[in-house]
DRENDRENBA-315580 format. One record per atom (N, C-alpha, C): x, y, z; residue in one letter. Coordinates in steps of 0.1 Angstrom, whole numbers, plus 5000, padded with zeros to 4 digits. Layout:
# residues N
XYZA/...
//
This chain:
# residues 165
280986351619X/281186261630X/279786201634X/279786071638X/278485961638X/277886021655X/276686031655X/276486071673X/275585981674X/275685911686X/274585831688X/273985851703X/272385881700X/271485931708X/270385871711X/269685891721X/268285831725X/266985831711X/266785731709X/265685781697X/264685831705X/263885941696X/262886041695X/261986001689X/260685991692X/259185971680X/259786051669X/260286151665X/260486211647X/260986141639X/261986041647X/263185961642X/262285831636X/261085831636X/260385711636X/260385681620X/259785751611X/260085761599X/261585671590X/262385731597X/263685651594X/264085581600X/263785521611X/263985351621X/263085281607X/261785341607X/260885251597X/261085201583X/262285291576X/263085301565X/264185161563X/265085221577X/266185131578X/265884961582X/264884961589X/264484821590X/263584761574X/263284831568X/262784761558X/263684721548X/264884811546X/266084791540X/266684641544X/266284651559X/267284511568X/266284391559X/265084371562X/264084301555X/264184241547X/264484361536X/264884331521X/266184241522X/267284251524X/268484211522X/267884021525X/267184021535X/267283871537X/267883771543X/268583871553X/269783861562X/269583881574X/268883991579X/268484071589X/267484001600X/266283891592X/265283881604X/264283791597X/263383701604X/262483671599X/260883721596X/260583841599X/259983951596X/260183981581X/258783951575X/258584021565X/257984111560X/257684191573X/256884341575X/257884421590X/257784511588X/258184591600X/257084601610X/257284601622X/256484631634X/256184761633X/255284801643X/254684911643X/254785021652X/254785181649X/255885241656X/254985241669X/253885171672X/253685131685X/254185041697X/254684961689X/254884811695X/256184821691X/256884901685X/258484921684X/258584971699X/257785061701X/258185181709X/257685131723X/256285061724X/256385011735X/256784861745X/256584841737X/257384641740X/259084651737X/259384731731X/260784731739X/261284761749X/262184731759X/263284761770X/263084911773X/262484991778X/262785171777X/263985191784X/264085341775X/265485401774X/266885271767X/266485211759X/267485151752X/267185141738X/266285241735X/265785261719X/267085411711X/267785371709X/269485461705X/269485441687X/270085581682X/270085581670X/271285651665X/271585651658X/273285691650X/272885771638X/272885901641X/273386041629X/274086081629X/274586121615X/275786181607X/275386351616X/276386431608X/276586521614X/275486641610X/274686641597X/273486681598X/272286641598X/272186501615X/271186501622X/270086401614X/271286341602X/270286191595X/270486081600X/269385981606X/269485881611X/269685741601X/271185711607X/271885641600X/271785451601X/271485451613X/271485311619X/270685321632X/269885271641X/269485241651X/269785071659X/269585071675X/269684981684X/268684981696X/268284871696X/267384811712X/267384711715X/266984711728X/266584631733X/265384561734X/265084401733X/264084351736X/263984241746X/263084231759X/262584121768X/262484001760X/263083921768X/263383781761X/262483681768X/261783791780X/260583671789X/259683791799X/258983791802X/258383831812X/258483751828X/259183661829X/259183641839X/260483651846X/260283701861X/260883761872X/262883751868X/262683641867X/264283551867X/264883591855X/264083641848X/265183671833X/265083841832X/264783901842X/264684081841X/265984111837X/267084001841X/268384141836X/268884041822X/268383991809X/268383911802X/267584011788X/267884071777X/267484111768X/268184051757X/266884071744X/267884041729X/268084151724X/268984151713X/269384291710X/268984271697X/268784431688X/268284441678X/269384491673X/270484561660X/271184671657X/270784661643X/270484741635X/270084761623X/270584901615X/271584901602X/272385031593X/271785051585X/271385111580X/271085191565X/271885131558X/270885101545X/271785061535X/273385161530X/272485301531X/274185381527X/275085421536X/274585321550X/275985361560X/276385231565X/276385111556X/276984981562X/278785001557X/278984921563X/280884881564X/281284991565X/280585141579X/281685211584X/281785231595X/281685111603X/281885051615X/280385151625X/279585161621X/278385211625X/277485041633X/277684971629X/277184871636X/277484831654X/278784841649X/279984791663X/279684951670X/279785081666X/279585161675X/277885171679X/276685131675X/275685121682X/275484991695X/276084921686X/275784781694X/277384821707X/277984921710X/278984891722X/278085041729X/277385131721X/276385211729X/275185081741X/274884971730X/273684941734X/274084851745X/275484771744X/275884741756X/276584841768X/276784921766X/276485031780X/275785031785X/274385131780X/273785111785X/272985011790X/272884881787X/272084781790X/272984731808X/274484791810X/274784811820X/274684861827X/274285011828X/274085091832X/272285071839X/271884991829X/270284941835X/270184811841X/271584731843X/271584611849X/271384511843X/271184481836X/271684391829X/272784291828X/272784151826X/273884071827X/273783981821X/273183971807X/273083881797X/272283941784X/273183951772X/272484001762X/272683921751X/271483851742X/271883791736X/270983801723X/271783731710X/271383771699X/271083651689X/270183631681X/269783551670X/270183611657X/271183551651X/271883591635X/271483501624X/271083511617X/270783381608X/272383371603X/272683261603X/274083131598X/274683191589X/274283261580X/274983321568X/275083501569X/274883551580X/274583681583X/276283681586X/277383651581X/278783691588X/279083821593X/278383901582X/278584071592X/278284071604X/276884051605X/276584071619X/277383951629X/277383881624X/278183721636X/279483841644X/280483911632X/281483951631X/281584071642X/280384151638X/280084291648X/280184221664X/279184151666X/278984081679X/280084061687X/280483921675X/281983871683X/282783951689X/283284081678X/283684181686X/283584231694X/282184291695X/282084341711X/281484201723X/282484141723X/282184021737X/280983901731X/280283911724X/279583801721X/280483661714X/279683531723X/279983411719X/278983361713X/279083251704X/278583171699X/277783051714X/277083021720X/276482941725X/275482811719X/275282821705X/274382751701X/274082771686X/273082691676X/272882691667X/271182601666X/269982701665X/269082651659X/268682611650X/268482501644X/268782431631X/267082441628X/267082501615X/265582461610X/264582571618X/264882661623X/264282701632X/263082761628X/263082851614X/262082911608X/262182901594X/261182901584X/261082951573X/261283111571X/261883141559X/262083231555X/261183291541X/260283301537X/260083271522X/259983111515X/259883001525X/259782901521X/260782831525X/262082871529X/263282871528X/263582841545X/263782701551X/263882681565X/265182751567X/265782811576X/266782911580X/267382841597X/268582861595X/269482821608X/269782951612X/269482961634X/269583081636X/270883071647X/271683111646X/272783111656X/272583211664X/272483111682X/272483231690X/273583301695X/273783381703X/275183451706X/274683541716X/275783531730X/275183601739X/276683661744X/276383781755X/277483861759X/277483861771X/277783821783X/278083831799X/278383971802X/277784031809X/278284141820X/279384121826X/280184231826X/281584241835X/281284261848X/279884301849X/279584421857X/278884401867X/277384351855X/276384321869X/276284141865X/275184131877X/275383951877X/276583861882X/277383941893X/278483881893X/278483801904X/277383831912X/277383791929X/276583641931X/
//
């Protein structure tokens, strides 16, 4: 059974694994190096760094949060990261980190989470939509990829919760 838990500094090794797998595919991000387990660990959102192990305690997939601005008016506003292992994709390990990562992101107030897919990423379009994300937009041309200009579709989720007033 999948458990998904707060990541731990030990877990770092295998966040660093599974994102390079995301890299590779070509699908995942415009990063063609992984970040560093400093600047993973501290320029993210705290307590929304969550990771998904099988039942003896291998990390399977990871999810966080990232600030989408430093300023005042966008504090309950994050982008989301969710990233599988290559040998634990299509077993619905995605949709269960990313419905951890919108909990919590409730639980810390939040009322807008939103995500950049590149255009041809349908898995992930698919995970999202599921859990509450819409389509809002499409950046056309937005970045190179390997030479390769790339359309990023954004997609964001409304709070039930907070933001309502």
């Amino acid at each position: 059974m999948t458990k998904i838990r707060n990541y731990q500094q030990a877990d770092w090794a295998a966040v660093d694994r599974i994102y390079r797998e995301g890299i590779k595919t070509g699908l995942a991000t415009f990063e063609t190096e992984p970040k560093e387990q400093a600047y993973w660990e501290d320029k993210s959102i705290p307590n929304t760094q969550l990771v998904a192990t099988s039942d003896d305690g291998t990390v399977l997939g990871w999810a966080i949060l990232w600030p989408v601005s430093d300023r005042c008016a966008y504090r309950g506003v994050a982008e989301v990261s969710v990233y599988v292992g290559e040998n634990a994709r299509g077993m619905g390990l995605g949709k269960l980190l990313l419905n951890a990562l919108i909990k919590r992101s409730e639980e810390l107030g939040f009322w807008t989470l939103q995500a950049g897919i590149f255009e041809d990423n349908f898995g992930s379009q698919a995970i999202h939509k599921s859990c509450g994300f819409r389509v809002v937009g499409v950046r056309e041309r937005v970045g190179k990829l390997h030479g390769v200009w790339r359309n990023n579709m954004i997609l964001e989720r409304r709070s039930s919760v907070n933001g309502l007033d």
